[in-house]
C-alpha positions as CSV (number, residue, x, y, z in Angstrom):
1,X,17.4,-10.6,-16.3
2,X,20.1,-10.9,-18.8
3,X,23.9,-11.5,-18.2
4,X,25.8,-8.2,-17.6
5,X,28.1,-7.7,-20.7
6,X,31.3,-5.8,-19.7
7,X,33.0,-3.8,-22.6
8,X,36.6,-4.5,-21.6
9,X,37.9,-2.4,-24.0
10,X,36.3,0.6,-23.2
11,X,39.1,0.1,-20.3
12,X,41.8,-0.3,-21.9
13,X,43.2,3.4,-21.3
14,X,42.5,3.2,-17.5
15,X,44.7,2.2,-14.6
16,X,44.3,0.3,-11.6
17,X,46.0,2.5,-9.1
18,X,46.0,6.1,-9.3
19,X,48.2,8.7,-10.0
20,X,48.6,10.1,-6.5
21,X,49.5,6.5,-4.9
22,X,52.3,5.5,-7.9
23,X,53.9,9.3,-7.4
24,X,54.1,8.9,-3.5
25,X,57.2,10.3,-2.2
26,X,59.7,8.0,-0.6
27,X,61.6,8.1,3.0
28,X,64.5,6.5,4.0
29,X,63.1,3.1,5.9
30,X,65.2,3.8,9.3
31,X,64.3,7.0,9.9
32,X,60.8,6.7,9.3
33,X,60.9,4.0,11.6
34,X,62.4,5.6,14.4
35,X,60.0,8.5,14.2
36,X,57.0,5.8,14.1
37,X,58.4,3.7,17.1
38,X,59.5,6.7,19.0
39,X,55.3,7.8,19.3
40,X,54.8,4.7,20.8
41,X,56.9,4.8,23.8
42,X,55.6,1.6,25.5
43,X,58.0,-1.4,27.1
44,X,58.4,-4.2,24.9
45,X,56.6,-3.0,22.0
46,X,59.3,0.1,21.5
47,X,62.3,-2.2,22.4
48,X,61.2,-5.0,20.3
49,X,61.2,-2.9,16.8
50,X,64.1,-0.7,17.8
51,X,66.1,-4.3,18.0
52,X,64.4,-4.8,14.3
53,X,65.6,-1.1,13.3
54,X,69.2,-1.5,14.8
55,X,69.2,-5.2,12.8
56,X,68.3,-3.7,9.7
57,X,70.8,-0.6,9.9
58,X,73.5,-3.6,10.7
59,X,72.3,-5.1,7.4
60,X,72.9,-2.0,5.6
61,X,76.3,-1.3,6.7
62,X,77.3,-5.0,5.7
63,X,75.8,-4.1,2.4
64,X,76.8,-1.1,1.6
65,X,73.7,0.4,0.6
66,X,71.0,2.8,2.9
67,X,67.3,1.5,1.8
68,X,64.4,4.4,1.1
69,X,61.0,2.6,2.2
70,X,60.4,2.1,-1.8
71,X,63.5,-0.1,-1.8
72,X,62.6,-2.4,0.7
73,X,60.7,-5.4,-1.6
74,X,61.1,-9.1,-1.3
75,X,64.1,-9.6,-2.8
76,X,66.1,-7.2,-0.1
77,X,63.9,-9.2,3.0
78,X,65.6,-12.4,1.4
79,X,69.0,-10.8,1.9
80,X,68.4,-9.4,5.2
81,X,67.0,-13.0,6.3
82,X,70.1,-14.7,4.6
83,X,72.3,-12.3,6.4
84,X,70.3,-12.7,10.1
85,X,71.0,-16.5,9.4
86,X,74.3,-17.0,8.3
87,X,75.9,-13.9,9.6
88,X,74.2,-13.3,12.5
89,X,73.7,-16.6,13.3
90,X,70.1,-16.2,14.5
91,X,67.2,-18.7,14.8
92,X,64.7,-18.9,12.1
93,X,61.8,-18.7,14.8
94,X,63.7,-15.4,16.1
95,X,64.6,-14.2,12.4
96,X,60.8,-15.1,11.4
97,X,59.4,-12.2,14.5
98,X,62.1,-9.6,13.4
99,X,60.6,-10.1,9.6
100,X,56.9,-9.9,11.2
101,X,58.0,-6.3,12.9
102,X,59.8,-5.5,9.5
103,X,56.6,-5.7,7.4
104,X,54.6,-3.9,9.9
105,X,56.5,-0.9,9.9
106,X,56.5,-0.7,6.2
107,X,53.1,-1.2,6.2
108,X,52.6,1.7,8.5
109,X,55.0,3.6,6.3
110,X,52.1,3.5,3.1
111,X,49.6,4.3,5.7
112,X,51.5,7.3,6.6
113,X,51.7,8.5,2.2
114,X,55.4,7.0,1.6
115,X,56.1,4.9,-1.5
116,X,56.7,1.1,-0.8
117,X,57.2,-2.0,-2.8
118,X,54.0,-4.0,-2.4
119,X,56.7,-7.4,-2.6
120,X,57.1,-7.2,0.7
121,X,53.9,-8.9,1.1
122,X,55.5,-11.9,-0.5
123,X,58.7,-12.4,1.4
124,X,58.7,-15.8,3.5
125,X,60.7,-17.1,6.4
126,X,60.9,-21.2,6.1
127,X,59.7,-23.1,9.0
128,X,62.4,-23.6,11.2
129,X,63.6,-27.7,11.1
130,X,64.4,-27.8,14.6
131,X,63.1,-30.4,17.3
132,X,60.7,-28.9,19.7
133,X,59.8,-31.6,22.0
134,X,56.7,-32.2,24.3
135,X,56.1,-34.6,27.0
136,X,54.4,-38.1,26.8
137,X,51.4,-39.1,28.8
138,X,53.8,-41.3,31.5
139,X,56.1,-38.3,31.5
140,X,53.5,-35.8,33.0
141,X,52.2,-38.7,35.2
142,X,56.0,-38.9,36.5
143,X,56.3,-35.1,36.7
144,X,53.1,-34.9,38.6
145,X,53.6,-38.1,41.5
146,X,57.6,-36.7,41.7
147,X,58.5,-36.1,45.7
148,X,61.6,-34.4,45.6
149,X,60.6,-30.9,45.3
150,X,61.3,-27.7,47.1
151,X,57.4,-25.6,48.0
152,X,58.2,-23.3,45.4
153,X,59.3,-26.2,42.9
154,X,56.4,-27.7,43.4
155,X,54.1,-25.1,42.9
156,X,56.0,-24.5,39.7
157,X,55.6,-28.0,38.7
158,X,51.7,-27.2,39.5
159,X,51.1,-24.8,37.2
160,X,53.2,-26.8,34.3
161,X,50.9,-29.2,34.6
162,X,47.8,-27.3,34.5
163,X,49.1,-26.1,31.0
164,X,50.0,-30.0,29.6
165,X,46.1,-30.6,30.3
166,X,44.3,-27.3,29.4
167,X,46.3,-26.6,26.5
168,X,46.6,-22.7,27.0
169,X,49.7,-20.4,26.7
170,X,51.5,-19.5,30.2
171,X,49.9,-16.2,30.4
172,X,46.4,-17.9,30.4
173,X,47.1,-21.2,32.7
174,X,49.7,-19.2,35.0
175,X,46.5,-17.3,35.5
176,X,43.3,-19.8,36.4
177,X,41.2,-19.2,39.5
178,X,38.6,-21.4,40.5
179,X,36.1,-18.5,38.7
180,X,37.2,-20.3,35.9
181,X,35.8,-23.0,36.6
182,X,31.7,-23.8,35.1
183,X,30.5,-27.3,36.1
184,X,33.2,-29.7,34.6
185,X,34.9,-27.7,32.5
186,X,37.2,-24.3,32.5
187,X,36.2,-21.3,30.4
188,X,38.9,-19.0,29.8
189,X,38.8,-15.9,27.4
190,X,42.8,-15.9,26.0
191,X,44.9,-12.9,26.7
192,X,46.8,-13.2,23.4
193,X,44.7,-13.8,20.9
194,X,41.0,-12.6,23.1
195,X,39.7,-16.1,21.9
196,X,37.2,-18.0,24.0
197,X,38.4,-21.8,25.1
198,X,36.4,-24.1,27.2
199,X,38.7,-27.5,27.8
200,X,37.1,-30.5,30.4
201,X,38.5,-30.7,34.0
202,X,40.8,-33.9,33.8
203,X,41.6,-35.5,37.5
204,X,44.9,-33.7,37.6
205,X,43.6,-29.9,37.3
206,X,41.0,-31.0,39.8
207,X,43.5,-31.9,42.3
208,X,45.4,-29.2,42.1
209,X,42.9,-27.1,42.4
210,X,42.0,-28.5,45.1
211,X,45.3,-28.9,46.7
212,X,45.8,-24.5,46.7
213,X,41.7,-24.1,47.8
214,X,40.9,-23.3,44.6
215,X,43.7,-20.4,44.6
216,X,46.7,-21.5,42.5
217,X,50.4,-20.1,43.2
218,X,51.1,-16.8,42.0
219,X,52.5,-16.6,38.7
220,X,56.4,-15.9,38.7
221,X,58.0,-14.3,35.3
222,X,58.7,-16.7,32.5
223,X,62.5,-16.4,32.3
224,X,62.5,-17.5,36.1
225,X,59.8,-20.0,35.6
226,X,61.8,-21.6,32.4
227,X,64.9,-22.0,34.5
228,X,63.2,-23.8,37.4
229,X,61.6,-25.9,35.4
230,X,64.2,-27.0,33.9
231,X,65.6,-28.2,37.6
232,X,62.6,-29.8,38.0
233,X,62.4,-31.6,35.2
234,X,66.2,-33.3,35.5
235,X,64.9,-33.7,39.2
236,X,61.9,-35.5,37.7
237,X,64.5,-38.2,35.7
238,X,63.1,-36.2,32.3
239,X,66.9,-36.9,31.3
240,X,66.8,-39.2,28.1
241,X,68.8,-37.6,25.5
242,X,67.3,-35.9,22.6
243,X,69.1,-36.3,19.2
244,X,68.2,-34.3,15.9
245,X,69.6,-32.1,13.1
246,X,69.4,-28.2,13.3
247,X,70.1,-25.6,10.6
248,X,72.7,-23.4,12.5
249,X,74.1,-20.8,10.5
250,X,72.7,-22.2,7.1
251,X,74.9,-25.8,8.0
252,X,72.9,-28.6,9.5
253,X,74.4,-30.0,12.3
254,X,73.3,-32.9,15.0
255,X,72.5,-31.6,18.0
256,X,72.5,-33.9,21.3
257,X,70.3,-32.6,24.5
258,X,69.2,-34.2,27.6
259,X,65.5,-33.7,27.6
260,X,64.5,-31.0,30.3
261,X,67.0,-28.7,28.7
262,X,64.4,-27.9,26.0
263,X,61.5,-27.9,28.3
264,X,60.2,-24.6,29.0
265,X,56.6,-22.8,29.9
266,X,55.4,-23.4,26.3
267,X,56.4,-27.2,25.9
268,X,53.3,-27.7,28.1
269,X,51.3,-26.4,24.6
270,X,52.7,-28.7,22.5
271,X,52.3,-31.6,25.3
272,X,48.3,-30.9,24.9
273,X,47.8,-30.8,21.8
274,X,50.8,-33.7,20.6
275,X,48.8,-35.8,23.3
276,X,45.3,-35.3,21.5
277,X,46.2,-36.4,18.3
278,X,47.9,-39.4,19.5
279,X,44.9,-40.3,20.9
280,X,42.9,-39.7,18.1
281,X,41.0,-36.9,18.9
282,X,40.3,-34.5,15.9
283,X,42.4,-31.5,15.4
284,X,38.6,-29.9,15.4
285,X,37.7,-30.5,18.8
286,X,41.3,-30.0,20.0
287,X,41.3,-26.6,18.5
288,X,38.0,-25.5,20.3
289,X,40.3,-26.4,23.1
290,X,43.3,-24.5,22.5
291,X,42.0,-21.3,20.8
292,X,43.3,-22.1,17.5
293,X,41.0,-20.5,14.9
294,X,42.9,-22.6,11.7
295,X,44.3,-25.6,11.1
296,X,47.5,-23.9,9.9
297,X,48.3,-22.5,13.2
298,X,47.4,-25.6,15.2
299,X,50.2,-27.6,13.1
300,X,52.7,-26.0,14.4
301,X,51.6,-27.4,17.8
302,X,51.4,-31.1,17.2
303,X,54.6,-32.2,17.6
304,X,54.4,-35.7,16.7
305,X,57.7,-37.2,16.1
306,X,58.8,-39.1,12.5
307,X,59.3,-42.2,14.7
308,X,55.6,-41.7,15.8
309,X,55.0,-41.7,12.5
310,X,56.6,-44.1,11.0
311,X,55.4,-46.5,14.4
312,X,51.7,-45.3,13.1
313,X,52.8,-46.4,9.8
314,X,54.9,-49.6,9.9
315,X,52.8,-52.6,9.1
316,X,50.0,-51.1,6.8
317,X,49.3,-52.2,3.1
318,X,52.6,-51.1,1.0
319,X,55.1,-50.7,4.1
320,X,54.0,-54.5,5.8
């Protein structure tokens, strides 16, 4: 069979999107979205985009300007990020969901016929700089042998430490039963993501399973859960202070922190996964592990510090 020869000029009239979609009308970008969100009446879902809505209308006033959804392209997400950051004085991991919600909605706006400006694929939010610790090996062995604890403290400290050796999220560890449980290992189906992870009993799951009768403490909500565990952790001696730089409000500053002040429910995560790699194990396996389904996503998890780093470093070839 012979190559197919394409007459490209035969095209040369034509265009690549029709008529219809480059004449669609335009609506102004707030009140489509309170129309959209106000369908969808549900909790957090309707209370996390109308913060994103009463942001952007904030945004508009301090610009002087009132956006159709055609107007909204990268270059005006920039500004609105530049103002969240420097005005605002926001996080970048806080600023980076209000930009996820943003692009949604106009998403949902082309859906729904409205004219849009397809840049709004292309606007970014940086990676915020910021230190996000985790906890070394001897640190959760000190956490887990600690005395000192109230019932509920300890069944708080429990559950923590079922998430620093499975890896999961706290809606998925706060959550085990010994159903979970298949031979040595525990299979758990992730609410977040509906991704399957399997992850190998270690001796410290197995104890505390055993410790409850295969029943762990009820889950409490996360915002109470955070604050005891910070308790626990300055309990625990988890007090050594944490120095680093931080973009706050577009300057960088150095920030100073006793340790269990930036331990919460998710630190036990980062402890997993930061604990695997320093032990060598391949971000392959320790993504079957954790549910990850790229290497992209799993980065953001192993928290490795530079002085890790440069201690992995010092000595070899060029730097002994």
């Amino acid at each position: 069979m012979g190559a197919l020869q394409l007459e490209f000029s035969q095209y040369s009239n034509m265009q690549l999107q029709s008529d219809y979609y480059r004449n669609l009308p335009t609506c102004n970008f707030i009140q489509f979205g309170v129309l959209f969100i106000n369908l969808k009446k549900k909790g957090k879902y309707f209370t996390s985009f109308l913060n994103v809505l009463e942001h952007f209308t904030n945004y508009q006033e301090s610009v002087g300007r009132s956006y159709s959804t055609k107007d909204v392209g990268k270059e005006e997400i920039d500004g609105f990020v530049e103002y969240l950051h420097t005005k605002k004085e926001l996080k970048i991991s806080t600023i980076q969901a209000i930009v996820i919600k943003l692009k949604y909605l106009l998403g949902k706006a082309y859906l729904n016929g409205w004219a849009v400006d397809d840049s709004y694929t292309d606007a970014k939010v940086r990676e915020d700089i910021s230190t996000q610790i985790y906890l070394k090996e001897k640190e959760v062995a000190r956490l887990y042998y600690y005395e000192g604890l109230t019932k509920k403290q300890e069944e708080i400290r429990d559950l923590f430490i079922i998430g620093c050796m499975t890896g999961q999220r706290y809606s998925d560890y706060s959550r085990l039963s010994k159903d979970n449980i298949v031979g040595d290992n525990i299979h758990v189906l992730q609410k977040k993501t509906r991704n399957k992870a399997v992850i190998p009993m270690t001796d410290y799951v197995r104890e505390i399973f055993d410790k409850y009768d295969g029943l762990l403490p009820k889950a409490r909500c996360i915002q109470y859960f955070n604050k005891a565990l910070k308790v626990i952790c300055k309990k625990a001696g988890l007090t050594d202070l944490v120095v680093y730089e931080e973009d706050q409000a577009g300057e960088i500053q150095m920030v100073k922190k006793p340790k269990y002040e930036m331990i919460s429910s998710h630190t036990a995560r980062r402890t997993f996964a930061t604990n695997m790699v320093r032990n060598n194990v391949s971000t392959s396996k320790i993504r079957k592990c954790t549910g990850h389904k790229s290497s992209a996503c799993f980065d953001r998890y192993d928290r490795m510090t530079l002085v890790d780093n440069a201690r992995s470093l010092a000595g070899n070839g060029y730097l002994s």
